[in-house]
PDB file of N, CA, C and O in Angstrom:
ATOM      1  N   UNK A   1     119.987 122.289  90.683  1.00  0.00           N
ATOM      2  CA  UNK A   1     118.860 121.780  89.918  1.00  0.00           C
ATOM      3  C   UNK A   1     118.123 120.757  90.778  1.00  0.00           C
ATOM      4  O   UNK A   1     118.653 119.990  91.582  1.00  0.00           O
ATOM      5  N   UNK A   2     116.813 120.856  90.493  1.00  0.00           N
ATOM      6  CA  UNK A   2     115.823 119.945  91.400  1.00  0.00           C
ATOM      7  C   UNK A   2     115.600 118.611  90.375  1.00  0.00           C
ATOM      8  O   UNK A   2     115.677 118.660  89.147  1.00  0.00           O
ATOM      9  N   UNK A   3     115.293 117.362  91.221  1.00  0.00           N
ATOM     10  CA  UNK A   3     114.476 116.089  90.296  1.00  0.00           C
ATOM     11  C   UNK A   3     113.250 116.543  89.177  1.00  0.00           C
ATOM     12  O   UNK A   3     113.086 115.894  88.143  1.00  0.00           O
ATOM     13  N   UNK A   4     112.491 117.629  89.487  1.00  0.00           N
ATOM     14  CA  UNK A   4     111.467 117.243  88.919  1.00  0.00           C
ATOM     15  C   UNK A   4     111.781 118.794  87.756  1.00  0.00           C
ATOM     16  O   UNK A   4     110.870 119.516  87.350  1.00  0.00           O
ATOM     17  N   UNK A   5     113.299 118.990  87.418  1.00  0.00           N
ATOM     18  CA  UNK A   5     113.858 119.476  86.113  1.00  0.00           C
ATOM     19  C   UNK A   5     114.662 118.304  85.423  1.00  0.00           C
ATOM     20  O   UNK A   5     115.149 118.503  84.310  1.00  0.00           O
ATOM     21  N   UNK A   6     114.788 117.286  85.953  1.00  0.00           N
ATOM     22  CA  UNK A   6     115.263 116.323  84.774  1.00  0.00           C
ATOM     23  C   UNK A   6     114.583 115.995  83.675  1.00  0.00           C
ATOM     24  O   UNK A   6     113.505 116.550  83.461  1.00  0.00           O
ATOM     25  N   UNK A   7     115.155 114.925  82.684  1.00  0.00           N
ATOM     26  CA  UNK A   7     114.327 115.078  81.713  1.00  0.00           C
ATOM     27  C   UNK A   7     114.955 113.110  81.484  1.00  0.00           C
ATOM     28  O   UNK A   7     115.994 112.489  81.709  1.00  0.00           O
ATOM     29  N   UNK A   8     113.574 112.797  80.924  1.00  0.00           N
ATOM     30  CA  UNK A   8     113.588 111.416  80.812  1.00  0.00           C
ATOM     31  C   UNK A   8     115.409 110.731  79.810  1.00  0.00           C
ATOM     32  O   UNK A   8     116.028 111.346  78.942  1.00  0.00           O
ATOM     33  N   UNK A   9     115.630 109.810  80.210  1.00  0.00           N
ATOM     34  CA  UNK A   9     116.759 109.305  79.864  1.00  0.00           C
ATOM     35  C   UNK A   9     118.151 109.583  80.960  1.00  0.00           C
ATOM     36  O   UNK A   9     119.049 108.920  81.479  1.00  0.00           O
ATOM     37  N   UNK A  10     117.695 110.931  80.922  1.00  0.00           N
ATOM     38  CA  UNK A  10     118.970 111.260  82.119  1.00  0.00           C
ATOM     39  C   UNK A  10     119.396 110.711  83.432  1.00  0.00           C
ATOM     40  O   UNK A  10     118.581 110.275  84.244  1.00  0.00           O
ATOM     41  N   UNK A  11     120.854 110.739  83.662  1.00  0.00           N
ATOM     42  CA  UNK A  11     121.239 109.850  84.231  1.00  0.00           C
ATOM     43  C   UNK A  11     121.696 110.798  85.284  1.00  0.00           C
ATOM     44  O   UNK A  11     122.207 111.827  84.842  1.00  0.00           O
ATOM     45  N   UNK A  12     121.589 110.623  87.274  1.00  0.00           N
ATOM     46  CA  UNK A  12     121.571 111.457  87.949  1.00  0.00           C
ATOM     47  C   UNK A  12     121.951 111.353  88.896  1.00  0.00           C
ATOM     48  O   UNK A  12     121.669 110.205  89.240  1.00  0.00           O
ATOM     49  N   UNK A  13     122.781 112.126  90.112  1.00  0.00           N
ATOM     50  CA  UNK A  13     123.530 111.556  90.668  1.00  0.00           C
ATOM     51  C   UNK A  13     122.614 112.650  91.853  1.00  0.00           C
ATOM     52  O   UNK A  13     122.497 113.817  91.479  1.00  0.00           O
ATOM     53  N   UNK A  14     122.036 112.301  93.130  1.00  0.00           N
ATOM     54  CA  UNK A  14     121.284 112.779  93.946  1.00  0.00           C
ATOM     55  C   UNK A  14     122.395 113.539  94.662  1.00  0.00           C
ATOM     56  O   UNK A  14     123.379 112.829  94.870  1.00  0.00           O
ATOM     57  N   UNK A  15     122.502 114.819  95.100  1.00  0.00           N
ATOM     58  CA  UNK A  15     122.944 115.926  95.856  1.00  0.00           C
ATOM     59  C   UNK A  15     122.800 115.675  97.044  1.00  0.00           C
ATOM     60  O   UNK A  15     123.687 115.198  97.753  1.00  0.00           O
ATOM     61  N   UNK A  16     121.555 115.991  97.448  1.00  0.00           N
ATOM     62  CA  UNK A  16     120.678 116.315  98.632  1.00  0.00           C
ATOM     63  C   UNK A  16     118.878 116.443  98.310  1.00  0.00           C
ATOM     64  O   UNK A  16     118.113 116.946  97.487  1.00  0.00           O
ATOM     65  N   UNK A  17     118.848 115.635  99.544  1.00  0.00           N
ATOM     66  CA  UNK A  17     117.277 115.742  99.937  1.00  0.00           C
ATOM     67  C   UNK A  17     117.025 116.974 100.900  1.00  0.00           C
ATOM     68  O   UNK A  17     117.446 116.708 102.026  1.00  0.00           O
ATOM     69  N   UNK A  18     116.598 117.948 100.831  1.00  0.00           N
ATOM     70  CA  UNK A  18     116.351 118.855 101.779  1.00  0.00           C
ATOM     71  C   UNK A  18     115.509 118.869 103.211  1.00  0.00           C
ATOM     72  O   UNK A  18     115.684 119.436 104.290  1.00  0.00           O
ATOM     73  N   UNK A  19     114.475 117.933 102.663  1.00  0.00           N
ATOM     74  CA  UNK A  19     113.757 118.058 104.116  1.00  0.00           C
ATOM     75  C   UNK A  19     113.869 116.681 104.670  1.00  0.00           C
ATOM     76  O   UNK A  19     113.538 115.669 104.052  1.00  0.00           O
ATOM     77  N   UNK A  20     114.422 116.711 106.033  1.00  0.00           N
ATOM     78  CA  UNK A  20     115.122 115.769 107.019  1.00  0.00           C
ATOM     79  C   UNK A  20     113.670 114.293 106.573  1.00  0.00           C
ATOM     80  O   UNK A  20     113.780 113.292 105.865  1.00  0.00           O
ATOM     81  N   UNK A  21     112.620 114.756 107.271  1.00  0.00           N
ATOM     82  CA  UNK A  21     111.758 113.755 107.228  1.00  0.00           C
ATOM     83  C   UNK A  21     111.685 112.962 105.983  1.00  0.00           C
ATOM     84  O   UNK A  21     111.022 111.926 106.033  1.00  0.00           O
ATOM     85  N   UNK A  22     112.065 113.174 105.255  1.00  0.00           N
ATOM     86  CA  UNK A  22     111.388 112.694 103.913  1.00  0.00           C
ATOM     87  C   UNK A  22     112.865 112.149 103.220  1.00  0.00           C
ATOM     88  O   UNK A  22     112.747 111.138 102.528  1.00  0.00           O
ATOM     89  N   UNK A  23     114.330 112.768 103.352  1.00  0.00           N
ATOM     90  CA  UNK A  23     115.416 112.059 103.510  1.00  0.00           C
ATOM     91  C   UNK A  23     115.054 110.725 104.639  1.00  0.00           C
ATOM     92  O   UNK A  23     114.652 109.700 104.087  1.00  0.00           O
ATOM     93  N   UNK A  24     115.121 110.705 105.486  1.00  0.00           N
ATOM     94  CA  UNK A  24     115.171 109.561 105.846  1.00  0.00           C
ATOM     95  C   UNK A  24     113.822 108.467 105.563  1.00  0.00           C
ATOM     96  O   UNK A  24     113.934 107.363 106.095  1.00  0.00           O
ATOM     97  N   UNK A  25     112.458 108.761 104.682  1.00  0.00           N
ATOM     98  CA  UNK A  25     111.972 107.648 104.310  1.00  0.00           C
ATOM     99  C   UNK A  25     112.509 107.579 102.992  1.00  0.00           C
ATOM    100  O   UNK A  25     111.898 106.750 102.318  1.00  0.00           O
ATOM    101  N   UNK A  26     113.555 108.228 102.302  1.00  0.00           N
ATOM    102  CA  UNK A  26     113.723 108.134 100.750  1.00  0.00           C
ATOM    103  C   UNK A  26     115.339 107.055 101.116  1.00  0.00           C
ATOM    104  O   UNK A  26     115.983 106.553 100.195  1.00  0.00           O
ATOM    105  N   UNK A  27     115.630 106.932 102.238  1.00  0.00           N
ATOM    106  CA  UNK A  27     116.846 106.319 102.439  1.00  0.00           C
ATOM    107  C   UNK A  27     116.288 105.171 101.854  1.00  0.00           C
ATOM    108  O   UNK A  27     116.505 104.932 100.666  1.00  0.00           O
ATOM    109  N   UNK A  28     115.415 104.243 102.726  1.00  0.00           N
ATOM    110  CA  UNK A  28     114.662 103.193 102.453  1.00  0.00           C
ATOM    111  C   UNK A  28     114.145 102.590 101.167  1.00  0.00           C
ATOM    112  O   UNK A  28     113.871 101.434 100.846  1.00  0.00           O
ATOM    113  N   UNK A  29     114.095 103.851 100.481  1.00  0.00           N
ATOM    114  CA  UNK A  29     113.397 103.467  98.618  1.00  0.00           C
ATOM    115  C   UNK A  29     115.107 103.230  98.078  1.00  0.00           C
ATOM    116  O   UNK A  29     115.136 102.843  96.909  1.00  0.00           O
ATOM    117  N   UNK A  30     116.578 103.402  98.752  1.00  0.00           N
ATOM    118  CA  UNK A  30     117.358 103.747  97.847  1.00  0.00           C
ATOM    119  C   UNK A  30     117.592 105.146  97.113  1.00  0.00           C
ATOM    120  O   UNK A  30     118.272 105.250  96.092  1.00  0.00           O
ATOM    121  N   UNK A  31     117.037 106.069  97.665  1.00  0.00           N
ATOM    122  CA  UNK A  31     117.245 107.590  97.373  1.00  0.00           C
ATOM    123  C   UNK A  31     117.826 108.257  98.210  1.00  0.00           C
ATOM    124  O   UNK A  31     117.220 108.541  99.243  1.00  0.00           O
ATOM    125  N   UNK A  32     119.057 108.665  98.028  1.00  0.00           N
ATOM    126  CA  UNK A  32     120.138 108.992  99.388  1.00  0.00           C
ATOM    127  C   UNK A  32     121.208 109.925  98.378  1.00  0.00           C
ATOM    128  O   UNK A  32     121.326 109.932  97.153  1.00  0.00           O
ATOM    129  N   UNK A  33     121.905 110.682  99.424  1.00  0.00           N
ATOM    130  CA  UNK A  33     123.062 111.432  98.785  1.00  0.00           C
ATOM    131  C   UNK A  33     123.859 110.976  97.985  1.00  0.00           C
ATOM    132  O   UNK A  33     124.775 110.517  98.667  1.00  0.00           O
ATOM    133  N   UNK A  34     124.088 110.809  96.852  1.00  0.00           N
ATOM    134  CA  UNK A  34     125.286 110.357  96.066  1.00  0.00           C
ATOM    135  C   UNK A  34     125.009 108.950  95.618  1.00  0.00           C
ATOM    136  O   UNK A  34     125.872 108.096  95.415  1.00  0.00           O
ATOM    137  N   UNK A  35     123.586 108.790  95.473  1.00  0.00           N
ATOM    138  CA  UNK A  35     122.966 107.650  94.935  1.00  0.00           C
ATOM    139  C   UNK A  35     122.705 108.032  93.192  1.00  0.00           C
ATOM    140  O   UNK A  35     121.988 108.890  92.678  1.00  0.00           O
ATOM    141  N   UNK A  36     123.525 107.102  92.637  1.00  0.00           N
ATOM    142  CA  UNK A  36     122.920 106.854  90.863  1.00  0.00           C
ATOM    143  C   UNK A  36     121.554 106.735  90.886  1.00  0.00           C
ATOM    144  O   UNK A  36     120.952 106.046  91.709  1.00  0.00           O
ATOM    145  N   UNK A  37     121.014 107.412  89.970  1.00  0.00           N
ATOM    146  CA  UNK A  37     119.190 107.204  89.339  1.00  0.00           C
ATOM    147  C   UNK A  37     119.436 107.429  87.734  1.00  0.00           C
ATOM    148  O   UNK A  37     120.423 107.906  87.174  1.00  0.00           O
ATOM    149  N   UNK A  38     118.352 106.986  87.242  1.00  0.00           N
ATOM    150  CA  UNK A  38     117.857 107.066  85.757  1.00  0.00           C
ATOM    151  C   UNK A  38     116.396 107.920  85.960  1.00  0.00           C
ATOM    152  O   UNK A  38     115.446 107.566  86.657  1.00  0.00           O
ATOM    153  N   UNK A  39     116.511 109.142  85.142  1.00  0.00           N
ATOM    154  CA  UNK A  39     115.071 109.527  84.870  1.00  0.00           C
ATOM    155  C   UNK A  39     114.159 108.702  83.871  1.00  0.00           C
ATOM    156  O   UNK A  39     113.874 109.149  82.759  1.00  0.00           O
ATOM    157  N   UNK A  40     113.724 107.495  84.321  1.00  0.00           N
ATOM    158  CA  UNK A  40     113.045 106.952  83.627  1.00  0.00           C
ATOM    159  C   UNK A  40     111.710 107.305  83.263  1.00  0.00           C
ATOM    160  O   UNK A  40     111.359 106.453  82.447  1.00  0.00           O
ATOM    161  N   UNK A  41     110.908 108.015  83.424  1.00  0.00           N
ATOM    162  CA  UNK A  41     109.595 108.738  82.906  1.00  0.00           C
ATOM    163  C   UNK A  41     109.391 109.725  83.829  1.00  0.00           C
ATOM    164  O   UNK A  41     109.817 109.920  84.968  1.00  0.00           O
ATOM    165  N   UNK A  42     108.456 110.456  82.905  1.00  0.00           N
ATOM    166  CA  UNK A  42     107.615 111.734  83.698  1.00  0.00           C
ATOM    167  C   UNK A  42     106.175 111.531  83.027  1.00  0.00           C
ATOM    168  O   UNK A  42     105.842 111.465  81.843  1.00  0.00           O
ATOM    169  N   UNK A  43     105.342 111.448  84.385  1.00  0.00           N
ATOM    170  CA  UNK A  43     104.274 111.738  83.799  1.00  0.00           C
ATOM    171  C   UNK A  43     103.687 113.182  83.895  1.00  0.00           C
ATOM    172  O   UNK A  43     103.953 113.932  84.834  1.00  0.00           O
ATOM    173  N   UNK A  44     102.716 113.580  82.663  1.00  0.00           N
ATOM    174  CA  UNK A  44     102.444 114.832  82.686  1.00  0.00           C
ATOM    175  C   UNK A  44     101.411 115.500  83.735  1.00  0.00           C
ATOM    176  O   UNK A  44     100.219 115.197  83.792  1.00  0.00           O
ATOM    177  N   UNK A  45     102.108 116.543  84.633  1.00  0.00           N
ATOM    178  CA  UNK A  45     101.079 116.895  85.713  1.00  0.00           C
ATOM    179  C   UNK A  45     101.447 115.848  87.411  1.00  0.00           C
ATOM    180  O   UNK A  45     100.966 116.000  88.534  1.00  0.00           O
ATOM    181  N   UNK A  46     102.404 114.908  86.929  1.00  0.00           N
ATOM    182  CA  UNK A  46     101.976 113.617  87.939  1.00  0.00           C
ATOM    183  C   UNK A  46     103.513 113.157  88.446  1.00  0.00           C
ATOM    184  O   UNK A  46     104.180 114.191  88.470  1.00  0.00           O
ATOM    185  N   UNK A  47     104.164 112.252  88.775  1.00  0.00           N
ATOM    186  CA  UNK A  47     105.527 111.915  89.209  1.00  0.00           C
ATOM    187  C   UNK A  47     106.652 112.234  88.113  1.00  0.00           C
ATOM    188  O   UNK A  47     106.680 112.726  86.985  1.00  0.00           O
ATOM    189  N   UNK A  48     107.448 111.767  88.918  1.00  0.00           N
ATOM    190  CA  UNK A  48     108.644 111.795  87.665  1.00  0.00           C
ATOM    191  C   UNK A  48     109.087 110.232  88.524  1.00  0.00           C
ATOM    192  O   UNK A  48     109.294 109.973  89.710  1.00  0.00           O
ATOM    193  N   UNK A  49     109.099 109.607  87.571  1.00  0.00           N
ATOM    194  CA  UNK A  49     109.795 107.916  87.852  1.00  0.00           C
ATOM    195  C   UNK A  49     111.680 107.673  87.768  1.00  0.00           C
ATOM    196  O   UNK A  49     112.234 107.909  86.694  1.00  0.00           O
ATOM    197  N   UNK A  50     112.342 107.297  88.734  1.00  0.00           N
ATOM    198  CA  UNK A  50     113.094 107.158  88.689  1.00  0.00           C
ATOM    199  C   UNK A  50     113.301 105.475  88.764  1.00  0.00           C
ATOM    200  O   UNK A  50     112.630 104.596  89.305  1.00  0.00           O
ATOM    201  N   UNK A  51     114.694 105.442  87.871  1.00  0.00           N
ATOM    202  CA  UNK A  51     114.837 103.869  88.084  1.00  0.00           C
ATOM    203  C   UNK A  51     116.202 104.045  88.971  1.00  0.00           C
ATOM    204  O   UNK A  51     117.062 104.912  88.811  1.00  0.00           O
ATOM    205  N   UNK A  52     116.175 102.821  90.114  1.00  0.00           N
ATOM    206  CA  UNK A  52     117.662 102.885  90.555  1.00  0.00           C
ATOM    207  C   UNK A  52     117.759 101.525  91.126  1.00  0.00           C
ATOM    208  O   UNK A  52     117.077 101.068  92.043  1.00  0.00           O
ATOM    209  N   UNK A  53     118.722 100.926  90.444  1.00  0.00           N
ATOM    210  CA  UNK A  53     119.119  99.443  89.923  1.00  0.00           C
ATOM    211  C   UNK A  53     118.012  99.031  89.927  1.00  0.00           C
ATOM    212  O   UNK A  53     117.309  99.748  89.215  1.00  0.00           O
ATOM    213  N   UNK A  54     117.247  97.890  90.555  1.00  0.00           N
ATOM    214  CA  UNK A  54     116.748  97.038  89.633  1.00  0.00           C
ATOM    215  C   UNK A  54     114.913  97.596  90.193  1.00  0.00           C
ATOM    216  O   UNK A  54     114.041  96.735  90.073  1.00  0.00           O
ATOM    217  N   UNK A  55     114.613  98.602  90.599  1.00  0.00           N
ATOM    218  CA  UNK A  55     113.575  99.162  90.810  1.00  0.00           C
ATOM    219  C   UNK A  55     113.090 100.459  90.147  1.00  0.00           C
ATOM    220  O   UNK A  55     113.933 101.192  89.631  1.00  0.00           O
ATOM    221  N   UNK A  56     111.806 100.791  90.125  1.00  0.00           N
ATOM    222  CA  UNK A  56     111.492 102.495  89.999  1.00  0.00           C
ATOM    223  C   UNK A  56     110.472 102.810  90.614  1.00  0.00           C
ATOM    224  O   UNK A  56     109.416 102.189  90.736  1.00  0.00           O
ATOM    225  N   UNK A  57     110.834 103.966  91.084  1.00  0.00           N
ATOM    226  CA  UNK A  57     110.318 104.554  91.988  1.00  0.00           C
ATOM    227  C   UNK A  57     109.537 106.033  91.611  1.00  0.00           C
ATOM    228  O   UNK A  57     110.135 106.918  91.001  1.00  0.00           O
ATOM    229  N   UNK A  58     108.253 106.161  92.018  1.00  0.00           N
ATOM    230  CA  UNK A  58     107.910 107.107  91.907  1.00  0.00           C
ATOM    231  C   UNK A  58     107.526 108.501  92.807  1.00  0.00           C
ATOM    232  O   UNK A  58     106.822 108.565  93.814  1.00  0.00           O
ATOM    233  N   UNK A  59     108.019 109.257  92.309  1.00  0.00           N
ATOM    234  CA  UNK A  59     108.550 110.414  93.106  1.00  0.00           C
ATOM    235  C   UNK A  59     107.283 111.630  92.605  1.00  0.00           C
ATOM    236  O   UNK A  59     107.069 111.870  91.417  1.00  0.00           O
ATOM    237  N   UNK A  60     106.637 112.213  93.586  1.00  0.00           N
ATOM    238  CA  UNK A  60     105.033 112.956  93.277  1.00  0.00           C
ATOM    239  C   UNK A  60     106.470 114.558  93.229  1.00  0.00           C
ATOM    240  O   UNK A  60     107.549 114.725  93.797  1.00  0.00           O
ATOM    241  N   UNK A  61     105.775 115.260  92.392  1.00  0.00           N
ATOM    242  CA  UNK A  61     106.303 116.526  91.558  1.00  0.00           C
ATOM    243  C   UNK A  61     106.721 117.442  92.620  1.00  0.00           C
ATOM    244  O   UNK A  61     107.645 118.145  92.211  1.00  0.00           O
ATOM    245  N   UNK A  62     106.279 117.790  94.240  1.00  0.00           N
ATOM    246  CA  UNK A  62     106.509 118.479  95.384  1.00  0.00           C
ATOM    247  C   UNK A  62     107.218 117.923  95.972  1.00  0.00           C
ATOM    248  O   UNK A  62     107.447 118.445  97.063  1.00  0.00           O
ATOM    249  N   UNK A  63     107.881 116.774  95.716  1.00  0.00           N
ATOM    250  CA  UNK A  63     108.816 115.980  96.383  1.00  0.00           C
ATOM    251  C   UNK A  63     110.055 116.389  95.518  1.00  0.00           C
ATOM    252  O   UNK A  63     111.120 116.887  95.883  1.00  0.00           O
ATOM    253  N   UNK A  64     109.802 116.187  94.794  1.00  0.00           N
ATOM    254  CA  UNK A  64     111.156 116.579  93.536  1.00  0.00           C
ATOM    255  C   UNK A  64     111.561 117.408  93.345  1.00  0.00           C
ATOM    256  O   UNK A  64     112.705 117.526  92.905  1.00  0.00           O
ATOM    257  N   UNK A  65     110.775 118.342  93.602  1.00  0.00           N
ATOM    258  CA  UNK A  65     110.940 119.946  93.732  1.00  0.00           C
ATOM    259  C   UNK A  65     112.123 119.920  95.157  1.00  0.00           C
ATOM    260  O   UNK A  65     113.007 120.772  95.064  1.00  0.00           O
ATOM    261  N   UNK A  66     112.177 118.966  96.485  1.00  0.00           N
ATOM    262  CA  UNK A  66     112.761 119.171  97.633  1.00  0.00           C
ATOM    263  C   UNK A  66     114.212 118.172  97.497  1.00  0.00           C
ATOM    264  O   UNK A  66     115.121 117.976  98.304  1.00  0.00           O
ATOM    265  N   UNK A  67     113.968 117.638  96.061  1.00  0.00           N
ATOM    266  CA  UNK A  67     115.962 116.721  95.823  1.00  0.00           C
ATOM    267  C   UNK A  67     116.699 117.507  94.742  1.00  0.00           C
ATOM    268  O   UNK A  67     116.455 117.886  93.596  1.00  0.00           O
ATOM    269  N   UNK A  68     117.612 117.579  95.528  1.00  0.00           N
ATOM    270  CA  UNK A  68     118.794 118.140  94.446  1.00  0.00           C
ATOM    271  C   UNK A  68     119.612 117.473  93.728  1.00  0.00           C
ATOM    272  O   UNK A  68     120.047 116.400  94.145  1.00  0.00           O
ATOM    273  N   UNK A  69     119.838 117.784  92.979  1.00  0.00           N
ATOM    274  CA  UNK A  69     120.874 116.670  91.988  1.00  0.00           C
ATOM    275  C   UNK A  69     122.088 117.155  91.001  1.00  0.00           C
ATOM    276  O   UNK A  69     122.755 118.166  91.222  1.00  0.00           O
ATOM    277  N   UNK A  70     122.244 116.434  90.071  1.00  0.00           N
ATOM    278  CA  UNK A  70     123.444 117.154  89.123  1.00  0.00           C
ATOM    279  C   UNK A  70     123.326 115.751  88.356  1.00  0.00           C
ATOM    280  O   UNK A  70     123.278 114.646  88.896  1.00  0.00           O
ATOM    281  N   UNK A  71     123.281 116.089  86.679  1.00  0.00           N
ATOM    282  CA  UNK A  71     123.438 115.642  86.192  1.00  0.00           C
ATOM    283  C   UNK A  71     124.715 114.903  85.615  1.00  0.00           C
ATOM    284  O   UNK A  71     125.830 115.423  85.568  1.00  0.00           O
ATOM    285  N   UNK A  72     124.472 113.880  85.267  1.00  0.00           N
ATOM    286  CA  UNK A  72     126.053 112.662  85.022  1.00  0.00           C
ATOM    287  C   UNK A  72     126.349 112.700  83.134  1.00  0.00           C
ATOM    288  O   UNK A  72     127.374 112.706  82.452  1.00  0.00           O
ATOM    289  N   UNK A  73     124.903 112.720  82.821  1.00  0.00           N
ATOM    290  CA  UNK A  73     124.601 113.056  80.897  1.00  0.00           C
ATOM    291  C   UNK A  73     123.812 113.099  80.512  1.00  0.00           C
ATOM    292  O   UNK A  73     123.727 113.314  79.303  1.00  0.00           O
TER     293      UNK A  73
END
């Protein structure tokens, strides 16, 4: 399952980032393999917001489409 099939509230445990470049600027936001997130909003058409600890981050819908994840609940 990709980020941008979560659904707000859900709690998410990041897989893999697929494309190298964009793993290593998502290291920097705190978006890394086996990193906790909260699907904290989606906007319609537009990001899906993740919270992870005391930040959120917004993640554009073609990006999300390239993280894998697995849900925690």
């Amino acid at each position: 399952m990709t980020l941008d099939k979560a659904r707000v509230g859900q709690k998410i445990v990041i897989k893999d980032i697929l494309d190298e470049n964009i793993r290593v600027q998502a290291i920097r936001l705190g978006l890394y393999k086996g990193a906790n997130v909260v699907c904290s909003a989606k906007i319609p058409f537009g990001p899906i917001i993740v919270g992870n600890k005391f930040q959120e981050i917004a993640v554009g819908r073609e990006l999300a489409k390239k993280i894998e994840i697995d849900i925690v609940s």
